[in-house]
N, C-alpha and C positions, 0 to 999 in steps of 0.2 A: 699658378703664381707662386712662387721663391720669396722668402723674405730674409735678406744676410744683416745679421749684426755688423759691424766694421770692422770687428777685431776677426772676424772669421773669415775678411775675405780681403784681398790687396787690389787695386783698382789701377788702370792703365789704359792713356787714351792716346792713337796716332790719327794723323789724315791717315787720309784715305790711296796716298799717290805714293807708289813703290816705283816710283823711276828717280835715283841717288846716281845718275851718273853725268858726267860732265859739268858745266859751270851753272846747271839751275839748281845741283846738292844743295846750296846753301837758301835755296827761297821756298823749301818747301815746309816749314815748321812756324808754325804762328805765338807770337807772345803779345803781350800785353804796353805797351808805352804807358806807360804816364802820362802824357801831355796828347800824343796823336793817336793813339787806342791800340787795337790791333794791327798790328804790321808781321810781316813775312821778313825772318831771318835768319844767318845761318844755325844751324843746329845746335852746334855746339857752343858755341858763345852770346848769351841773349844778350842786349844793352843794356847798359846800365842803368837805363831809365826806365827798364820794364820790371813788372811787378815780383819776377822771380820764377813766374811758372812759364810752363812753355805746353806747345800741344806740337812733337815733333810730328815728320815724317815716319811711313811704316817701314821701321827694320827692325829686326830684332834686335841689336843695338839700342840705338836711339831711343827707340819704344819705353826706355827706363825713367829715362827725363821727363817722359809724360805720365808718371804716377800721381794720383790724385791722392793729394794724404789728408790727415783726419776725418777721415769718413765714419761715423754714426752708424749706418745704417743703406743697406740696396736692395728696392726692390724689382724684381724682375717679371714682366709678365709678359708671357707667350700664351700668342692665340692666331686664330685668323681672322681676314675680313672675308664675309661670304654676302652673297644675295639669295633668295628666294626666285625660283625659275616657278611656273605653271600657274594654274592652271593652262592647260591650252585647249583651244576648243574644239572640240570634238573627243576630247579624252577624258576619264577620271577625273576625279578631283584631287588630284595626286601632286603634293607640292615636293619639290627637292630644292637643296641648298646646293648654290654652284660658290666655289671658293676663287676668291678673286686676288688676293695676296695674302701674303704673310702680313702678322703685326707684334713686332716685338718691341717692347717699349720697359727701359729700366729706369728707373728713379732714385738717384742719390741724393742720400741727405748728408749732409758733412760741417765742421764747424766753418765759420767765414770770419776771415781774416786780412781780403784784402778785394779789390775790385775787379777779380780778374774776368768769373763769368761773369757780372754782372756787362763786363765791355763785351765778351763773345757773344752774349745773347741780344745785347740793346744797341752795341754799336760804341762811340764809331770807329771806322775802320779808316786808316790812313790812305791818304789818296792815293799814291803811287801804288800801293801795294793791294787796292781795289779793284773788281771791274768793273766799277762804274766811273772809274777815273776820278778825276781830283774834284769835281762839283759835289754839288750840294747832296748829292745822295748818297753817297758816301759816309755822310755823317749820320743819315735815319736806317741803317744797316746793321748786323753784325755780322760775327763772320760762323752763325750757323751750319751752315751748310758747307763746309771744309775749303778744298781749294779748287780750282777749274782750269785746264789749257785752252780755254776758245780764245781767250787772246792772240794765240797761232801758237808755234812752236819755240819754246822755251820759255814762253811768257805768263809763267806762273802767277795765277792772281787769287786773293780771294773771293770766292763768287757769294753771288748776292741770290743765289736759292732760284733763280727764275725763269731754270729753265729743264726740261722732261732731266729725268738723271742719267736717262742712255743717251744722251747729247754729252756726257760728262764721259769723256774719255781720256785716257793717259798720252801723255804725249806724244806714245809711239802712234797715235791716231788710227788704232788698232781695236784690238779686243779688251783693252783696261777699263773697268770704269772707277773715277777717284771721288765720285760723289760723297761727302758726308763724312764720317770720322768710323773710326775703328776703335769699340772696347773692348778689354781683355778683361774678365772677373777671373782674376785668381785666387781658386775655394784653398784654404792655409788647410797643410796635413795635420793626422791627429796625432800624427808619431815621426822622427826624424827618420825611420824607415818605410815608409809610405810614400806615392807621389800622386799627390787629387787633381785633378781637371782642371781645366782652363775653357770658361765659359765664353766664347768669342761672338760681339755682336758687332756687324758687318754694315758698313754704310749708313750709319744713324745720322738722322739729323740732329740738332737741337731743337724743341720742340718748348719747351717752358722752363724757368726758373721764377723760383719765390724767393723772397728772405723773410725770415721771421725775427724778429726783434725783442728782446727780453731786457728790462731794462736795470734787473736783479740777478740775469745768467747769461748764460754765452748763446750769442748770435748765431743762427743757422741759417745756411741757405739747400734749399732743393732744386738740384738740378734733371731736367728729364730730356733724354732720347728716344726718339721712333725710328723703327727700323721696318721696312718692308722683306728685306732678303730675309731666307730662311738662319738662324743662327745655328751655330758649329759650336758642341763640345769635343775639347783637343784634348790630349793624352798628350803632358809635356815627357819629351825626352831629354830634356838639360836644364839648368839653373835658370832662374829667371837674368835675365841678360846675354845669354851666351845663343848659340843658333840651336831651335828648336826648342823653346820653350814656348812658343804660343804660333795659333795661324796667322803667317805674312802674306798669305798667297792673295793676290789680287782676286776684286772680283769679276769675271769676265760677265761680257755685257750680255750674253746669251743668259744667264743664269738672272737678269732682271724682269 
């Protein structure tokens, strides 16, 4: 387990879906309404009735719009989940631990300011831009769990978590899976000749949020992600924004 101050580290969240081409570029980035919750719009221009923040698409572009600011504080903890195999009968008594996935789980705390995860985590999600469509479920949702193509081809929705994640494929209906979102921890250098790592956690869900209330100081909420994939530290080779400063590469479905 890692424990980052906020001023040590820059924070950076995308879906999970690396397909920016043709007319669905603009439905894969989620923000916040004011009135209808979270909806799917285009990248670069949120509504004006949303809160301000956005959780773009993965490119290395875009990926900047999804900075999470005033952050306090990131915890990180990597481990696995295993089981207990044996005894078996007729042998020893000889138990071994069989490893069943990965569990990486990081936990931000950051100052709160406005409703944005409190809609990604509790809902709701606007209908159109649902796959539970425009009824009533829609509203007991959020949008956890990133975005999904089982709508068919082109018909980016946000999914409602409910189904295996190797079911969650990119729309090339191929080898992508866009389960869940994408974080970047970027550890800040000690020296302007230095260039530190880029902590990359791959297909996280949303997993819980708190808010803590002070009615004498500023308001915090914690937010936490689980990830089953193995996580990836990157070696940036460019600025944060430009190509190659953190991992875009999808994750393919053999690797879940």
């Amino acid at each position: 387990m890692a424990y980052f101050l906020g001023r040590d580290v820059d924070m950076y969240i995308t879906t999970e879906s690396a397909t920016n081409t043709g007319s669905i570029a603009a439905t894969e980035s989620i923000v916040v309404d004011s009135v209808s919750g979270a909806k799917l719009v285009d990248s670069t221009s949120p509504t004006p009735g949303s809160s301000g923040a956005m959780i773009p698409q993965m490119a290395f572009a875009a990926a900047v719009s999804g900075a999470i600011n005033d952050v306090t504080g990131v915890d990180l903890s990597i481990s696995v989940s295993d089981e207990d195999v044996g005894p078996f009968l007729g042998k020893p008594q000889i138990m071994q631990k069989v490893e069943l996935r990965k569990e990486t789980t990081i936990t931000i705390t950051r100052k709160k300011y406005d409703n944005f995860w409190d809609v990604i985590f509790n809902g709701p999600v606007e209908g159109g831009s649902s796959i539970q469509g425009a009824g009533v479920y829609n509203k007991r949702i959020g949008a956890r769990y990133g975005v999904t193509y089982e709508g068919g081809a082109g018909a980016v929705k946000i999914s409602a978590g409910d189904d295996w994640m190797y079911d969650y494929d990119d729309i090339s209906g191929s080898t992508n899976c866009c389960y869940g979102y994408r974080l970047h921890i970027v550890l800040k250098p000690y020296s302007a000749s230095t260039t530190e790592e880029v902590f990359v956690v791959k297909n996280a869900a949303m997993t819980g949020h708190t808010v803590t209330l002070n009615a004498d100081g500023v308001s915090e909420e914690t937010i936490e992600f689980t990830s089953s994939i193995a996580p990836t530290p990157f070696v940036p080779t460019a600025a944060v924004g430009s190509d190659g400063w953190s991992d875009f590469t999808p994750t393919v479905l053999t690797e879940l």
